[in-house]
CHARMM internal coordinates of N, CA and C (Angstrom, degrees):
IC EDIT
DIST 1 N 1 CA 1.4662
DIST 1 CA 1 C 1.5264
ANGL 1 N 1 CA 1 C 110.02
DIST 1 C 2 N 1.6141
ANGL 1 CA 1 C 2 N 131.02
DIHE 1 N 1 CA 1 C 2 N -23.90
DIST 2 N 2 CA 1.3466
ANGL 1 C 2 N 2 CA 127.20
DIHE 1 CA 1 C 2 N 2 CA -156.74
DIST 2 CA 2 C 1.3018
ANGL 2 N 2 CA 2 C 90.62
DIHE 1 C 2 N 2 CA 2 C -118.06
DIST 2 C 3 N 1.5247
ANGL 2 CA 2 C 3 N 120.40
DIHE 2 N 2 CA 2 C 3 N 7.04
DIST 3 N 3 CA 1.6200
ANGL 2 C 3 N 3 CA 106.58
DIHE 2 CA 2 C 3 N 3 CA 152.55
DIST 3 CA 3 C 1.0760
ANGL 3 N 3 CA 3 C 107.71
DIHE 2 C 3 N 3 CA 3 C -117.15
DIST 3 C 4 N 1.0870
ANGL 3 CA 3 C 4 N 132.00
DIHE 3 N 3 CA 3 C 4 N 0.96
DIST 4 N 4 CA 1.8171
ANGL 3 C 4 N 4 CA 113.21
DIHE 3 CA 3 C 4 N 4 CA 151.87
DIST 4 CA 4 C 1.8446
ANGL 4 N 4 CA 4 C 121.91
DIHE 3 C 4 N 4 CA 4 C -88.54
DIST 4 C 5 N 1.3733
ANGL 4 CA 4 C 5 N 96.41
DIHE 4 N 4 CA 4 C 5 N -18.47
DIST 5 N 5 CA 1.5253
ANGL 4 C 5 N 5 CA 95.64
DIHE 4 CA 4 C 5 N 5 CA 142.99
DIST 5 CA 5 C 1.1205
ANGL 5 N 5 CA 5 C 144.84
DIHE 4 C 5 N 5 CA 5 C -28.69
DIST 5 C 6 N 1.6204
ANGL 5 CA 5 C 6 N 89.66
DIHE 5 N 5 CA 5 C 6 N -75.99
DIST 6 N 6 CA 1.3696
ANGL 5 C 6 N 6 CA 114.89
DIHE 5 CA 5 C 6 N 6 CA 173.89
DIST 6 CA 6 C 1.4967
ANGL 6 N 6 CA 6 C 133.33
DIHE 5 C 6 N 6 CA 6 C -45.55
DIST 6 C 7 N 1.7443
ANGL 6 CA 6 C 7 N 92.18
DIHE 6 N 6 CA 6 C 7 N -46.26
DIST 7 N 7 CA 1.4875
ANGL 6 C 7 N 7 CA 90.52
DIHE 6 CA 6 C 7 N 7 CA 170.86
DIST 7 CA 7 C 1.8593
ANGL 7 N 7 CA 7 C 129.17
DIHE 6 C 7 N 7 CA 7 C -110.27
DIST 7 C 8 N 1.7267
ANGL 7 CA 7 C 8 N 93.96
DIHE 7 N 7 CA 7 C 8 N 15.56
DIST 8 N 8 CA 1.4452
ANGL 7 C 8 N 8 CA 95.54
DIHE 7 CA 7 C 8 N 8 CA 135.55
DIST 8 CA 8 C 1.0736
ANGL 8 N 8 CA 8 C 128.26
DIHE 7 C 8 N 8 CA 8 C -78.56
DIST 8 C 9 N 1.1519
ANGL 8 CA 8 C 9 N 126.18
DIHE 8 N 8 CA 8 C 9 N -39.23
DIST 9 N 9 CA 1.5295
ANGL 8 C 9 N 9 CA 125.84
DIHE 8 CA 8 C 9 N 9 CA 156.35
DIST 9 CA 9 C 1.5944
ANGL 9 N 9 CA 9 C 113.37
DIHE 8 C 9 N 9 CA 9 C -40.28
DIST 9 C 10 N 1.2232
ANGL 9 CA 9 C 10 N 105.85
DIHE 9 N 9 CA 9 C 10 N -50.03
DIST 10 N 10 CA 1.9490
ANGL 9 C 10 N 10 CA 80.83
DIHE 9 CA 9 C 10 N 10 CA -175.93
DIST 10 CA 10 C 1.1951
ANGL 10 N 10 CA 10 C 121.81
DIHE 9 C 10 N 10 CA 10 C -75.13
DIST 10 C 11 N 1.2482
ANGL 10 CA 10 C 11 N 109.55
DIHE 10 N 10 CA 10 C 11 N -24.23
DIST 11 N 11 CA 1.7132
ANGL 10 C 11 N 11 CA 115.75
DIHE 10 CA 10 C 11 N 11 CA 167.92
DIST 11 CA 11 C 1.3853
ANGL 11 N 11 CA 11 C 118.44
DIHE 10 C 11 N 11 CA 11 C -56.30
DIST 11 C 12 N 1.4852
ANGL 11 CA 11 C 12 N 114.51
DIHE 11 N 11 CA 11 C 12 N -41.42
DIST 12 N 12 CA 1.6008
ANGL 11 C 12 N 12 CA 119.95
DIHE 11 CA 11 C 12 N 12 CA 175.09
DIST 12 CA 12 C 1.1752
ANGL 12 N 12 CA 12 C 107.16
DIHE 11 C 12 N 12 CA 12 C -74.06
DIST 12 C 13 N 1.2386
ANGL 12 CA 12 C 13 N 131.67
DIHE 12 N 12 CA 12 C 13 N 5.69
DIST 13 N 13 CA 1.6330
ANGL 12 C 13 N 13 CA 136.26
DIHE 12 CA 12 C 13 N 13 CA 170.28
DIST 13 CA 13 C 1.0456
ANGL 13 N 13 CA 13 C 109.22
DIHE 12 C 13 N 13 CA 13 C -79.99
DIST 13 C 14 N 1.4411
ANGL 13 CA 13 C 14 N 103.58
DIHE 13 N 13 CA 13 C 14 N -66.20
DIST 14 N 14 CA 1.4011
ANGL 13 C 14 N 14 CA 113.35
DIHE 13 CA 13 C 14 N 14 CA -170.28
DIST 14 CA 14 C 1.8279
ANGL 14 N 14 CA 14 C 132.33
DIHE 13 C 14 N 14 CA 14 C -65.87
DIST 14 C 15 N 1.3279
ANGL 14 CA 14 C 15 N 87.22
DIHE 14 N 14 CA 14 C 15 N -48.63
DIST 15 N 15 CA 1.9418
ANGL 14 C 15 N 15 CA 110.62
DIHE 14 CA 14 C 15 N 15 CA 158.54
DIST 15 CA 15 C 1.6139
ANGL 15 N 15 CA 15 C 108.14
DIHE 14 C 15 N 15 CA 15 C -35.09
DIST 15 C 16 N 1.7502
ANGL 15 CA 15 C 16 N 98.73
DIHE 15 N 15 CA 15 C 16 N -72.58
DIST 16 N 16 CA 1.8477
ANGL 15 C 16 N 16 CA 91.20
DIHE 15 CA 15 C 16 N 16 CA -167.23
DIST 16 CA 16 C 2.1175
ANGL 16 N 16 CA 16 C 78.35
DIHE 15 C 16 N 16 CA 16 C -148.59
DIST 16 C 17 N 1.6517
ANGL 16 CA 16 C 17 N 107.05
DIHE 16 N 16 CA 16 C 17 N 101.05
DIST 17 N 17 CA 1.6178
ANGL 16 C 17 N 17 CA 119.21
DIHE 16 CA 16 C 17 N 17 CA 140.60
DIST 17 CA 17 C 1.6041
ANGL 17 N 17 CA 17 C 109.57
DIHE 16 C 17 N 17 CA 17 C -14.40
DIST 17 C 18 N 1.1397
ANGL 17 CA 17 C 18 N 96.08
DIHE 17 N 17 CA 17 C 18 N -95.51
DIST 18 N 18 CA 1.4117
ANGL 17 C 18 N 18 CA 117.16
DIHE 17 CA 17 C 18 N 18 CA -179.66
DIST 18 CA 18 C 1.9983
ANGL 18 N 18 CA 18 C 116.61
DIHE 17 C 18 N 18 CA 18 C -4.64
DIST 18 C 19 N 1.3589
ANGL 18 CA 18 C 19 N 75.19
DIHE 18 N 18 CA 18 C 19 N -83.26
DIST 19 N 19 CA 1.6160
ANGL 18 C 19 N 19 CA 96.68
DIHE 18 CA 18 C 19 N 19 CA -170.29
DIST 19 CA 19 C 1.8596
ANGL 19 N 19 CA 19 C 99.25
DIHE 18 C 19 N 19 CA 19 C -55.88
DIST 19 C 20 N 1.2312
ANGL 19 CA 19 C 20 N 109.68
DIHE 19 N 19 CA 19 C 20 N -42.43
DIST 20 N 20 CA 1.4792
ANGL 19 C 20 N 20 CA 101.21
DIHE 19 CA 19 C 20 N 20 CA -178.50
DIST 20 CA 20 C 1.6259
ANGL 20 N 20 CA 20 C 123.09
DIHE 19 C 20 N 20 CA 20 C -73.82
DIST 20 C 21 N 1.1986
ANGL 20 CA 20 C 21 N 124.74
DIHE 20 N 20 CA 20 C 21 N -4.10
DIST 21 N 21 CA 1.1133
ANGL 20 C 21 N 21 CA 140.49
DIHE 20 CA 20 C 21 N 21 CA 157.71
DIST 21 CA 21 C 1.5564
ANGL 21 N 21 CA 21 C 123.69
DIHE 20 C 21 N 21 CA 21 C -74.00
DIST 21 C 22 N 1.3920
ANGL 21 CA 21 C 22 N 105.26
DIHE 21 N 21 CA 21 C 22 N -43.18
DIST 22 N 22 CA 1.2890
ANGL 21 C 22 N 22 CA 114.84
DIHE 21 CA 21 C 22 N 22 CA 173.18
DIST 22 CA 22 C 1.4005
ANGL 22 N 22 CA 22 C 118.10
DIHE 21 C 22 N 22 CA 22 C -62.31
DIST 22 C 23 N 1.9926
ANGL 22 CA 22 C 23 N 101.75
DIHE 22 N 22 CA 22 C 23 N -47.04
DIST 23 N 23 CA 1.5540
ANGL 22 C 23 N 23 CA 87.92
DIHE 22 CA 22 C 23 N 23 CA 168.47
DIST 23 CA 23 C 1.0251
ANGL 23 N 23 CA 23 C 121.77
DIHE 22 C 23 N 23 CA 23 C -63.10
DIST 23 C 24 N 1.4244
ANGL 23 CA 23 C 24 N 125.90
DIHE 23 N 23 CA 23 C 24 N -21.90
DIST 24 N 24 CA 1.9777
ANGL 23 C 24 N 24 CA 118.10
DIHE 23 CA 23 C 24 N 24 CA -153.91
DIST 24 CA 24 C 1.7658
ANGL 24 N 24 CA 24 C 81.91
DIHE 23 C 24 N 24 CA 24 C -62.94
DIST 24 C 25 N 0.8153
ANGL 24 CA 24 C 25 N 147.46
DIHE 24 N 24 CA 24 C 25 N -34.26
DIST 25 N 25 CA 1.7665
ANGL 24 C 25 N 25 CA 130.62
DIHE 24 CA 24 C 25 N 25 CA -111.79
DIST 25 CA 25 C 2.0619
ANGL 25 N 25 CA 25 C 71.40
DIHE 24 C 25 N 25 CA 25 C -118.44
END
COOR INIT
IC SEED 1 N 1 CA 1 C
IC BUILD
């Protein structure tokens, strides 16, 4: 599960910064 996380997470990085920052917080 915490590696498909993970690399939804990098995809939501890369797609839109922004928004993935906003979620981390």
């Amino acid at each position: 599960m915490s590696a498909i996380t993970a690399i939804l997470n990098n995809i939501a990085e890369h797609s839109m910064p922004a928004v993935a920052s906003q979620t981390r917080l």
